[in-house]
Each structure stands twice: as C-alpha cells, then as structure tokens.
C-alpha positions in Angstrom: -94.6 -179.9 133.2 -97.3 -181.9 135.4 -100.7 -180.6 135.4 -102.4 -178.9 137.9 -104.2 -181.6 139.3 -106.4 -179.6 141.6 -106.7 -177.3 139.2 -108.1 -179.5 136.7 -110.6 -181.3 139.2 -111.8 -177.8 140.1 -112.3 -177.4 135.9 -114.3 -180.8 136.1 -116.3 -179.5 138.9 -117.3 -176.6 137.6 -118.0 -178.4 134.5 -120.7 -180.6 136.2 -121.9 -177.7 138.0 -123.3 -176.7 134.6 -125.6 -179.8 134.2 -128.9 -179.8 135.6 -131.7 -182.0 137.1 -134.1 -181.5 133.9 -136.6 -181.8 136.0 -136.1 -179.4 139.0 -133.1 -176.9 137.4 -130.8 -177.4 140.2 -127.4 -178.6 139.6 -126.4 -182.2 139.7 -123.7 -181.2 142.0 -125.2 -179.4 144.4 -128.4 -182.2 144.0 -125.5 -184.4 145.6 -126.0 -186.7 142.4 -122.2 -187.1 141.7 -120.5 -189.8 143.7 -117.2 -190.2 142.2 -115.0 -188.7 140.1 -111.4 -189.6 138.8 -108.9 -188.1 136.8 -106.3 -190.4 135.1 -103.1 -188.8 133.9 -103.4 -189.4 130.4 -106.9 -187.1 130.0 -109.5 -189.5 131.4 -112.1 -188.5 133.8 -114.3 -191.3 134.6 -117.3 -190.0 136.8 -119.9 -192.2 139.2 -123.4 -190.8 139.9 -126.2 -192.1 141.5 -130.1 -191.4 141.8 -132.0 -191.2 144.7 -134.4 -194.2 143.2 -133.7 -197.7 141.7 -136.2 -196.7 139.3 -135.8 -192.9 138.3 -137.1 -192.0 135.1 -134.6 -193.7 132.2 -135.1 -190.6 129.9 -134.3 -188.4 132.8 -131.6 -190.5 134.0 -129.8 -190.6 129.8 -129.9 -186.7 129.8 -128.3 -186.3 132.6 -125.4 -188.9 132.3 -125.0 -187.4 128.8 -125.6 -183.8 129.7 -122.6 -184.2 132.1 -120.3 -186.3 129.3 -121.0 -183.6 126.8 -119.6 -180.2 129.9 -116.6 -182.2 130.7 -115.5 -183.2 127.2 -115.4 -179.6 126.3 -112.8 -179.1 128.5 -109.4 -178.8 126.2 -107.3 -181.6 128.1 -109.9 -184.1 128.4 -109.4 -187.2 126.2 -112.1 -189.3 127.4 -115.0 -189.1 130.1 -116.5 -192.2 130.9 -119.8 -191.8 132.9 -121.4 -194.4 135.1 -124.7 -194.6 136.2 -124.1 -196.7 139.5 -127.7 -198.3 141.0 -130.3 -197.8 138.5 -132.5 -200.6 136.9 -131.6 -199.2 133.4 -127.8 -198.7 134.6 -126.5 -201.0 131.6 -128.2 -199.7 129.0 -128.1 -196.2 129.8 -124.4 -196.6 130.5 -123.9 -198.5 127.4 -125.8 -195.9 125.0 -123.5 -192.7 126.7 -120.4 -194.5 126.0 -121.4 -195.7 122.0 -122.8 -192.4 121.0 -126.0 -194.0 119.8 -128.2 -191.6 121.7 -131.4 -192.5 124.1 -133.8 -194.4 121.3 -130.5 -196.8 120.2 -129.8 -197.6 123.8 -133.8 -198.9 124.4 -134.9 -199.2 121.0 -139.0 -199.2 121.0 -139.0 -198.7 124.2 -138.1 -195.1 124.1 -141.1 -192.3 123.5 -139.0 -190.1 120.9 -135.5 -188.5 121.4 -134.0 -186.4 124.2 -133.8 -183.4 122.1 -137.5 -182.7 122.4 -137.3 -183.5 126.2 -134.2 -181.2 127.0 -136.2 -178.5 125.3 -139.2 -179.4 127.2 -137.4 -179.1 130.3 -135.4 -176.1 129.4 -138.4 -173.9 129.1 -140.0 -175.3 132.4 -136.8 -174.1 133.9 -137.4 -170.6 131.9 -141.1 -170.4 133.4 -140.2 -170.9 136.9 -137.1 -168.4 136.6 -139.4 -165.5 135.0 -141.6 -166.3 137.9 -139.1 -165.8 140.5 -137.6 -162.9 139.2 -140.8 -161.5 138.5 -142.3 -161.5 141.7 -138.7 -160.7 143.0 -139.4 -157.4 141.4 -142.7 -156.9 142.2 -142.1 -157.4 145.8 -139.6 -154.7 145.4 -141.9 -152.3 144.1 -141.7 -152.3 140.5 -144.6 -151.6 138.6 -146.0 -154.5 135.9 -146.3 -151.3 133.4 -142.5 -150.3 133.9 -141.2 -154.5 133.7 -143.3 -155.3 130.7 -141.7 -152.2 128.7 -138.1 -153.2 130.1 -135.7 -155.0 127.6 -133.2 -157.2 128.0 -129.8 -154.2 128.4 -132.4 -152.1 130.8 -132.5 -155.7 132.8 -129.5 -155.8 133.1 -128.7 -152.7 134.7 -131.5 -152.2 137.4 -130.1 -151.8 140.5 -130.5 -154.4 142.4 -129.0 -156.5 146.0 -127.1 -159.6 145.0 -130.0 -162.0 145.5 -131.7 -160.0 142.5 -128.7 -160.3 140.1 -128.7 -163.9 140.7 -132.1 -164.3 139.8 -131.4 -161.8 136.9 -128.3 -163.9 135.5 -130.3 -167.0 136.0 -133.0 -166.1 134.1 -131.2 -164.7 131.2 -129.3 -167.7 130.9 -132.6 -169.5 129.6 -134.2 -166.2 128.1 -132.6 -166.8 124.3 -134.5 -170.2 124.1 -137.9 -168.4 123.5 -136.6 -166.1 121.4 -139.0 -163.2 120.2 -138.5 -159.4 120.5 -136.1 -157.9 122.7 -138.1 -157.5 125.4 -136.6 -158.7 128.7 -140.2 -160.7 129.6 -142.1 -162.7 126.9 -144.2 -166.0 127.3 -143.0 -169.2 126.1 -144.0 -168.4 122.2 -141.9 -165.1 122.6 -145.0 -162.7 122.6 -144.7 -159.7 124.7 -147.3 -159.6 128.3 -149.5 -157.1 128.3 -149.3 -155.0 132.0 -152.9 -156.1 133.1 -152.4 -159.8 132.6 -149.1 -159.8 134.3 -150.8 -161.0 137.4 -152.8 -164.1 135.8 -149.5 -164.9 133.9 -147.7 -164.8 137.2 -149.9 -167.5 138.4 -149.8 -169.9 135.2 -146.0 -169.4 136.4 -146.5 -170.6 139.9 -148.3 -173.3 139.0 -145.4 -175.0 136.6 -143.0 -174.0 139.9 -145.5 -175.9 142.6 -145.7 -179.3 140.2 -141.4 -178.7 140.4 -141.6 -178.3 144.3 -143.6 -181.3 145.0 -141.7 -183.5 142.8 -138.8 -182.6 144.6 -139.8 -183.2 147.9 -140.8 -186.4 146.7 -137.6 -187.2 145.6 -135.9 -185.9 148.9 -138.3 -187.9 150.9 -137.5 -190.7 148.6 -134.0 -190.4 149.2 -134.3 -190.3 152.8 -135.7 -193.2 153.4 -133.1 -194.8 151.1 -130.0 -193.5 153.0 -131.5 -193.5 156.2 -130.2 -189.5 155.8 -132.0 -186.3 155.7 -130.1 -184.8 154.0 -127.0 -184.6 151.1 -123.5 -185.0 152.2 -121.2 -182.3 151.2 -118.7 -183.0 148.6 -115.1 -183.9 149.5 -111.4 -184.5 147.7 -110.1 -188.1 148.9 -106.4 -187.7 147.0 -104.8 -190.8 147.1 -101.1 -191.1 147.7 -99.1 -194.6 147.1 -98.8 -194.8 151.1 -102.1 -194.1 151.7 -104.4 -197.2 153.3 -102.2 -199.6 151.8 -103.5 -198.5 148.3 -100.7 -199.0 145.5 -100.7 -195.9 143.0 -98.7 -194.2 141.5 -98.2 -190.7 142.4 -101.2 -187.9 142.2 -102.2 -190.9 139.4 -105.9 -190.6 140.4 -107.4 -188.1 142.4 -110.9 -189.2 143.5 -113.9 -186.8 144.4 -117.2 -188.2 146.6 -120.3 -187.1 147.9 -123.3 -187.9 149.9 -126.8 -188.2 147.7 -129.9 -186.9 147.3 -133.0 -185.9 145.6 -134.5 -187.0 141.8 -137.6 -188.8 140.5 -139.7 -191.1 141.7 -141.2 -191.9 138.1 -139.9 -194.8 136.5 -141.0 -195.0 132.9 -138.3 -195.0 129.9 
C-alpha cells in the first residue's frame, strides 16, 4: 500500500511545530522559519529553513536546525531528515555539523562558547519564566487570590475552570513546569522553591522583566526581517504537490511533495 502522503506531511508538520525559537518560544513554523520541505518516497524528508538575518546567532541557528532533525526523526517511517540552513554566514558549517552528528563545538571547534545542552536549558527556563508570568497574571486578572495560587498544585491546576485562552496558557506552562522540578506545587521559581503569597507581586515583575528583553528582541527581529523582504509580515504556509505534468517538471508520481512559506522574525546577534 502507498503511504498517505498528505498524511505524512501533516505528521512532518506537526513535528516541526514542536521546535521552538530558543529565544522567543514561538514555533519555527508559525515564526515562518521553514521554507521547504520534501518528502521522498523511500523515508527522506529533506527540510529548507531560513533566518530573518545573514548573521543570526550560530548557536541559536545549530539548535534549531538540530532541534527540528531530532522531532522529525522520531517519526516511525522516517529514514533520513536532511536539514538545510539556506542564507546564513555559518550555513556550511552549521549544516555540516547537523548532518555528521558531531554536535555544535565539532562543527566550529574553538570558536564555540560550550555545548548546546547548557543553552537549550538556558532557554528552556526563560520560556518557563515568561509562561508562569502569563498565566499568572492571567489568573490574577481573573480574580484569584496570590494566597489560593501559591497553595494550588499541579492536579488542582489542572482542573480550575477556566475559558479556552486560560487552558492554553495552563497546558503551555505545564509543558515546561517539570524542568524546575521541586515540590508539587503548581508555581515554584526557577530553583523549585515554593513563593510565598506576599512576594508574588515582586516575583511577577522579575517575570516581566525576562518577558520585555523577549519582546524587544523580537521586534527587532521582525523589523529586521522587514526590511530584508521588503514584507511586513510572514507568508502563510502552503502545499505546492508536484505532479509529472505540472510546469513542465519531470517527476515521478506524488514522488516529492514540497511545502513553502513566507519568513520572518529571529536574531539580530551574530556571535557563534
């Protein structure tokens, strides 16, 4: 039987919904970093990708082109995924290094300041910090009290009653809630220590403040991208299937379906 091609681009997609801009936590899909993506009919998916900058951080750049390697080849009919970085002043080597295996220091050598492990995690708990702070003040604005959250854990979470926008922010935030580990409160800080009621407030704004760095960068980037594209904003994603007749093109039948999308946003930094 033939695969489900649709099916299995929709598997891909979802796959790569999964990875996220370390930096901002938004999805590299709906970013509009993905540009191409091709499925050959022996298990290959080969996938394009682009930044909004020439220079975007390298680091930032690896983890992203390897976050997105790693989702796909869990799926179980994958063989290979070969991700490009299209663009880029470090496109080689970052391509390269994803392809070997060798990781982000093999792939620049001296060059690189430590592995991504210790990055990922750094960027993991930013994303945890600005989360907590949305869902936080999501609840507060809805008239919880900072006694009644502090004393909720994690199953009492996940059972308030609350309109759609809240159980987003609540399934979001739980997502990244195991990394701090701690007791089984549903809010802790960073180390995993419980917040006492009266500090709630100042902790809200140490929150903020890791959120506002987030939201400048971004609209950095976006700027950034805007005035490389001559757009203001991303182009939504679209299925181009190509057919033997189609343009000319010689294929063979549903042998490639391709997926492309506008751009936008990343990082304006470019150190390794």
């Amino acid at each position: 039987m033939k695969p489900d091609r649709s099916a299995q681009v929709q598997q891909v997609q979802a796959c790569l919904a999964t990875v996220m801009d370390p930096e901002l936590d938004e999805s590299v899909t709906e970013l509009g970093f993905v540009t191409e993506l091709a499925l050959a009919g022996d298990g290959e998916v080969r996938i394009g990708f682009r930044l909004p900058t020439y220079w975007c951080a390298a680091n930032f750049a690896f983890l992203m082109a390897d976050d997105m390697r790693r989702a796909v080849q869990s799926l179980p009919w994958v063989t290979q995924v070969q991700v490009r970085l299209h663009e880029h002043m470090y496109a080689e080597a970052i391509n390269d290094g994803v392809a070997d295996g060798g990781g982000f220091q093999a792939a620049f050598g001296a060059a690189a300041e430590g592995g991504l492990d210790a990055l990922r995690r750094t960027f993991l708990l930013k994303a945890f910090q600005r989360r907590q702070e949305a869902l936080l003040q999501h609840l507060l604005d809805g008239g919880h009290e900072p006694a009644a959250l502090v004393a909720l854990n994690i199953a009492a979470l996940e059972q308030l009653p609350l309109a759609a926008e809240g159980e987003t922010l609540v399934e979001r935030y739980l997502a990244r809630r195991d990394l701090v580990g701690g007791a089984d409160l549903a809010f802790v800080d960073t180390e995993g220590q419980a917040i006492a009621a009266l500090a709630l407030r100042g902790h809200l704004r140490g929150l903020r403040r890791v959120g506002v760095n987030a939201e400048f960068n971004g609209a950095l980037c976006r700027g950034l991208l805007a005035v490389r594209d001559g757009a203001d904003a991303a182009q939504p994603i679209h299925i181009v299937r190509r057919r033997p007749e189609q343009n000319g093109v010689l294929l063979k039948p549903d042998s490639t379906d391709v997926i492309a999308s506008g751009q936008a946003p990343c990082h304006a930094r470019p150190a390794v």
